[in-house]
Each structure stands twice: as C-alpha cells, then as structure tokens.
C-alpha positions in Angstrom: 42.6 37.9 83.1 41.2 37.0 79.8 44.6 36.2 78.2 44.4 33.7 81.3 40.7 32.6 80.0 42.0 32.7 76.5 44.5 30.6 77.1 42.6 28.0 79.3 40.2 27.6 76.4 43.2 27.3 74.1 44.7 24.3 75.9 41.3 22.6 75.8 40.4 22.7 72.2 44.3 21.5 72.3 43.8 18.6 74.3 40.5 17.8 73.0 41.9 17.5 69.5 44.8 15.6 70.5 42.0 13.3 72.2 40.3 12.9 69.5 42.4 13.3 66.5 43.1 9.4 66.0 39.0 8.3 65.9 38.8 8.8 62.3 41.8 6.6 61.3 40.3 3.6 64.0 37.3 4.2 62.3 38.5 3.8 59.0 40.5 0.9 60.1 37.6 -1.0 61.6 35.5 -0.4 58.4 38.3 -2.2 56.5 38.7 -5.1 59.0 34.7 -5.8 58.9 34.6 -6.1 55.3 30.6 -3.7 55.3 29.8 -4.2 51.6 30.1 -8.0 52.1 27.9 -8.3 55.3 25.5 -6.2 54.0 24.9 -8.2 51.0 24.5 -11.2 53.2 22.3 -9.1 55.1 20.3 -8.0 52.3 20.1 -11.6 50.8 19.0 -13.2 54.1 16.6 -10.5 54.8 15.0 -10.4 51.2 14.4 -14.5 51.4 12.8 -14.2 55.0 10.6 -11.1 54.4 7.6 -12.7 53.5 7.6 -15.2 57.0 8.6 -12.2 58.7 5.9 -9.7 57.5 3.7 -13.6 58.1 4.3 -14.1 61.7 4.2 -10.3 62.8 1.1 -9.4 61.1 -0.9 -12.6 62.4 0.6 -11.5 65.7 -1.0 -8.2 65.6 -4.1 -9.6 64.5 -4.6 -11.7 67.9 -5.2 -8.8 69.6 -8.2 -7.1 68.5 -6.8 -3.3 69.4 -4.2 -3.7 67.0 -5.9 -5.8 64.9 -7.6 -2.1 63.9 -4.0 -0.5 63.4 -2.4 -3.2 61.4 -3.3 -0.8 58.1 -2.1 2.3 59.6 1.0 0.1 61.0 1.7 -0.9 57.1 0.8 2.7 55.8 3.2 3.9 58.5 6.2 1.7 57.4 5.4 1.3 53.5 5.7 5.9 53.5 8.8 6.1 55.4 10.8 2.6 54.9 10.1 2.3 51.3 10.8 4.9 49.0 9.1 5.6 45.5 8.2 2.0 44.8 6.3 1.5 48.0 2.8 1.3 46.7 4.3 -1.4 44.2 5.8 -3.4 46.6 2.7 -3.2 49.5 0.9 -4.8 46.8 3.4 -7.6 46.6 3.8 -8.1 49.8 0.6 -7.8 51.2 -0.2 -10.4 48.3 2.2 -12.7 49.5 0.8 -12.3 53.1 -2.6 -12.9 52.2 -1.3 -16.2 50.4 0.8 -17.3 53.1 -1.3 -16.6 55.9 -3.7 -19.9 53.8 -1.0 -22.3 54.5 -1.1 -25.5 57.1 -0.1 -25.3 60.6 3.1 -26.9 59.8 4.0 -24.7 57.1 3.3 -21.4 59.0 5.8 -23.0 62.3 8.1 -23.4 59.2 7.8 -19.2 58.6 8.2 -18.8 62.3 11.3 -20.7 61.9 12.9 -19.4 59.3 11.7 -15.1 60.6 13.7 -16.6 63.8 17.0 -17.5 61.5 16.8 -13.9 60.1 16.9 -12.3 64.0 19.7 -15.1 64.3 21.6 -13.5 61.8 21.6 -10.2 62.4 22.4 -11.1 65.9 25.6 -12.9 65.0 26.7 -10.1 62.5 26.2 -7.1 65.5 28.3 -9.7 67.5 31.0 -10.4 65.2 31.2 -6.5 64.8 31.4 -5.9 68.6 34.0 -8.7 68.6 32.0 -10.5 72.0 33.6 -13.6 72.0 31.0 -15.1 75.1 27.9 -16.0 73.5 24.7 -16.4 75.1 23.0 -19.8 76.1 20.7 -21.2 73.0 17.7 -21.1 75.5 17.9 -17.3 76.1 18.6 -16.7 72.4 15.4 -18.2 71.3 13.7 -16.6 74.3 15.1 -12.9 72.7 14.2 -14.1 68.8 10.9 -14.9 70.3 9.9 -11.8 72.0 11.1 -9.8 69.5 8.8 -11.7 66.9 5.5 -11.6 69.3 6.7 -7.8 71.1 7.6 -6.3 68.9 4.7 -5.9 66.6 2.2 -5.2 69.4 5.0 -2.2 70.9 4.9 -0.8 67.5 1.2 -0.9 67.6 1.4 1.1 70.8 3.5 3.3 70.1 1.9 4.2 67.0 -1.6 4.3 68.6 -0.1 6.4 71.6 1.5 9.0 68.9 -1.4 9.3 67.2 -3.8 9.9 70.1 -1.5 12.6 71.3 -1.3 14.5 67.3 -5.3 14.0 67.4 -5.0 16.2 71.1 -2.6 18.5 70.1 -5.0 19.2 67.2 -8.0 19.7 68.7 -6.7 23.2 69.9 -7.9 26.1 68.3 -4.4 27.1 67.4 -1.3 25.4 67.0 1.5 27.3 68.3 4.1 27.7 65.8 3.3 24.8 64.2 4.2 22.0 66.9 2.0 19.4 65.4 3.1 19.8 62.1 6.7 19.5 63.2 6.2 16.8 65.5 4.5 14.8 62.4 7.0 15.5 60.0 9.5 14.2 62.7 8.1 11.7 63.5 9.7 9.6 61.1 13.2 10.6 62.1 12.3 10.1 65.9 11.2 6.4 65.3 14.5 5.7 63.5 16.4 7.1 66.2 15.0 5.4 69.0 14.3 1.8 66.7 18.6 2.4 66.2 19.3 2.5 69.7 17.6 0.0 70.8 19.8 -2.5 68.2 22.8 -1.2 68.9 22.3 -1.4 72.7 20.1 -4.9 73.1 21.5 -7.1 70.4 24.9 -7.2 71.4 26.1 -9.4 74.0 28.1 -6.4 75.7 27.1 -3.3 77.7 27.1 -0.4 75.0 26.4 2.8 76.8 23.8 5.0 75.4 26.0 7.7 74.6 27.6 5.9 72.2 24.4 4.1 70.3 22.7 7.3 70.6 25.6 8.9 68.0 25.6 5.8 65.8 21.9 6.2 66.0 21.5 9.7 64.9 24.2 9.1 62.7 21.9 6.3 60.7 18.7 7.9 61.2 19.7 11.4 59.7 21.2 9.2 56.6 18.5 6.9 56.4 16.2 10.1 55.6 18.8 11.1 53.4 18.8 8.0 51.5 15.2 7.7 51.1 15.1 11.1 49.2 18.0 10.5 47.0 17.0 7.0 46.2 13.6 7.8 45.5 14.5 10.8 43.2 16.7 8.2 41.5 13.9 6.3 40.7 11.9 8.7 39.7 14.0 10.5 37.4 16.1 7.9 36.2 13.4 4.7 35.8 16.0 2.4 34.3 14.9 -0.4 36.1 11.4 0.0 34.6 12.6 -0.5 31.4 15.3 -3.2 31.5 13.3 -5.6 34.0 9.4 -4.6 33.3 7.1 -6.2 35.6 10.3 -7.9 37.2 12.1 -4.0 38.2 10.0 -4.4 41.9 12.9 -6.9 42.9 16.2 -5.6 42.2 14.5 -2.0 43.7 14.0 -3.7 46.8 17.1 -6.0 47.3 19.0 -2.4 46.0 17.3 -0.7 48.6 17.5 -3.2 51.6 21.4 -3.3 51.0 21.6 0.0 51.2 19.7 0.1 54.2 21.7 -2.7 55.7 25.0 -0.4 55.0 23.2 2.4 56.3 22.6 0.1 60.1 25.8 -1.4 59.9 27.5 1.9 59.3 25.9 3.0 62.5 26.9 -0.1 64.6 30.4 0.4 63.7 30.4 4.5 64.9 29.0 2.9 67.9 31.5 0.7 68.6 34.6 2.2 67.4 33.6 5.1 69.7 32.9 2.8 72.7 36.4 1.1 71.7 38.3 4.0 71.0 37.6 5.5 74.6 38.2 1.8 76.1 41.6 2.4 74.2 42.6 6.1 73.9 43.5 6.8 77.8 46.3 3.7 77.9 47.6 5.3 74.9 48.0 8.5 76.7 49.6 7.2 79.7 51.8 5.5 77.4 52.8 8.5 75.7 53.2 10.3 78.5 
C-alpha cells in the first residue's frame, strides 16, 4: 500500500515537472523579445520629467478634501521611508520645493501639469499593453475616464487606506499587551503588504485583458519581495559607497533618483512579465501536450 502511495506521489512530482519544466525558457524568451532595459529607461525618463505635475495634481487633490488634507504629511512620510531609499530626506526637500513652486502657477499652467501627469499614466498603460501583446485597444473616451480617476482616486484611496491602517495599529496598541508582537509585525509589514496589493492592482487593471489573480498575485509578490530587497541594497550602496556625492555635489540628488526609478521600473516590469508569461504559458502548455501526446 504505500509502495502504491509512493508511487502515486512519484508520478505527480513527474508530471508536474514535466508541466512545468519549459516556463523558465518562455520566460527567458519573453524577457529577450520585450527588450526590459530599454522600456525601463523610457519609463524612467518619462516618469522623472512628469514627477513634479504628478506629485502637483495628486497632492492638490488631497488637499480638497479637508480629512486628507490632515494626512497629506503622513501620506509623504509614508512614501518618502519606503519608496525612497537613503536619499529620501534629500529629495522630499526637492520635491516638496518644486510642489510648493508649482502649486503658484496660473490656471492654465497647472491644466498643463494635469496633462502632461495624464501622458505619464498613458505611457505606462501602453508599455503593460505592448507586454500583454492586446492588440484591441480601448476607446479614447474611457482611457481618459481611467487616467482621470486614477489622478483624482487614487490619492484620496491611499489616504484611506492609510488613515484606516493607522486607526487600526492605534487599537491594536491600546491593549495592555501585545500578543507576540502583532503590532510590531504588522507595522514592519506593512510596507511589503502595500506593494503587494499596489502590484496587483497594475498588473490586473491596466491591461486591456482579463489577467486572473493568481497569476498577478505571483508577479506581485515576486516585485514586492524585490522591491524590499532593492531598497536595502541600494541604500547601503549609497551609504557606503557615496560616489555620487563626490563626482556630482549638490547635483548627485538626480542621477540617485533617475538610478533608482529605473531600477524600480525593471523591478514592475519584471513582475508584469512573470505575470504574463505564466498566464501565457498555461494558455499554451496544454495544446503542447495534446500535441505530444
């Protein structure tokens, strides 16, 4: 009986190896054929020219409504810790700066930041598209509609979400104990949990194409868990080898930040393409057994 059992178990590793065994060359394939290092550095230069409209139209978004309004600090707190490694007191400065400068201009220049945070969605909607290979696009009205709730939305959901987590920490720690250290945990995960679920939602909203969740849910781990990874290793680079500092001076805050949004960009789009070689390789992989067999 448990040779039988033995055996059973035996034939399934066997089959699900067999399954299984030709993802890693699609993979590598597709990663050729999309060409990452080159998006990315589009990516990177598109997102580093439209950060300032985009950090513009979200924050004065947030300020129309007087809850958030009050969370707009901890909002940038929240992303400057755990988006922006080692340099991220120098470039909240910056940035915040160039907020506070743009946010003076006329009516017709902030519609033109509007417009040109709305060509940065645009791209990154394209890109995810070409990756997924959709060849139906969508209609120009309900592509603006998307750019635009994502540009009002999606400030005031992370100002929910943020408020909700930290009214349920602020619970948790009004206990007189903390059993074996649940809060502390959840905080510290906290950053890991947001890039998980922020993932998922791009890889299974922005393309034109059902993506199940199984499938954005690996590329999302997948990018989350090296995100965190990244962040450490860059900003122990940084710290320990301050080369930048001393070749660019005043001027290092900008080749530290393209740096890191490429590598970030590499990072998402590494994700999008586990996503979607997974979802194609199990599109694929049953024909290729029937044909084998």
């Amino acid at each position: 009986m448990s040779f039988k059992v033995e055996l059973i178990n035996f034939q399934g590793s066997l089959a699900f190896w067999r399954k299984h065994k030709r993802f890693f060359p699609y993979l590598l394939k597709r990663l050729n054929q999309e060409q990452l290092p080159v998006v990315a550095g589009y990516l990177s230069y598109v997102c580093l020219m439209s950060l300032v409209p985009l950090l513009v139209v979200m924050l004065s978004v947030m300020t129309a409504f007087p809850l958030f309004a009050e969370l707009q600090k901890t909002v940038e707190e929240f992303v400057y810790q755990n988006f922006v490694p080692a340099a991220g007191d120098v470039v909240q400065q910056y940035l915040t700066g160039f907020v506070s400068n743009a946010s003076k201009m006329s009516a017709i220049a902030i519609i033109f930041l509007f417009v040109v945070a709305i060509l940065l969605i645009s791209a990154i909607d394209k890109t995810l598209n070409r990756i997924w290979r959709v060849t139906e696009k969508r209609r120009t009205i309900t592509s603006l509609a998307m750019y635009w709730m994502v540009l009002t939305l999606g400030p005031v959901f992370v100002g929910a979400s943020i408020a909700l987590t930290s009214y349920i920490v602020s619970l948790v720690s009004l206990g007189d104990y903390d059993l074996l250290g649940i809060t502390n945990i959840f905080v510290r995960s906290m950053p890991l949990l947001a890039s998980i679920f922020a993932f998922v939602i791009l890889y299974m909203a922005v393309p034109n194409k059902v993506v199940p969740f199984k499938y954005a849910l690996s590329g999302a781990i997948f990018s989350a868990i090296l995100f965190e990874v990244a962040k450490k290793v860059f900003a122990l680079y940084l710290t320990a080898f301050p080369s930048y500092q001393a070749i660019y001076g005043a001027l290092a805050t900008i080749p530290i930040l393209f740096l890191w949004i490429y590598l970030s960009w590499l990072i998402v789009l590494g994700g999008a393409m586990i996503t979607v070689s997974l979802q194609e390789y199990n599109d694929v992989e049953p024909a290729t057994e029937e044909k084998e067999s």
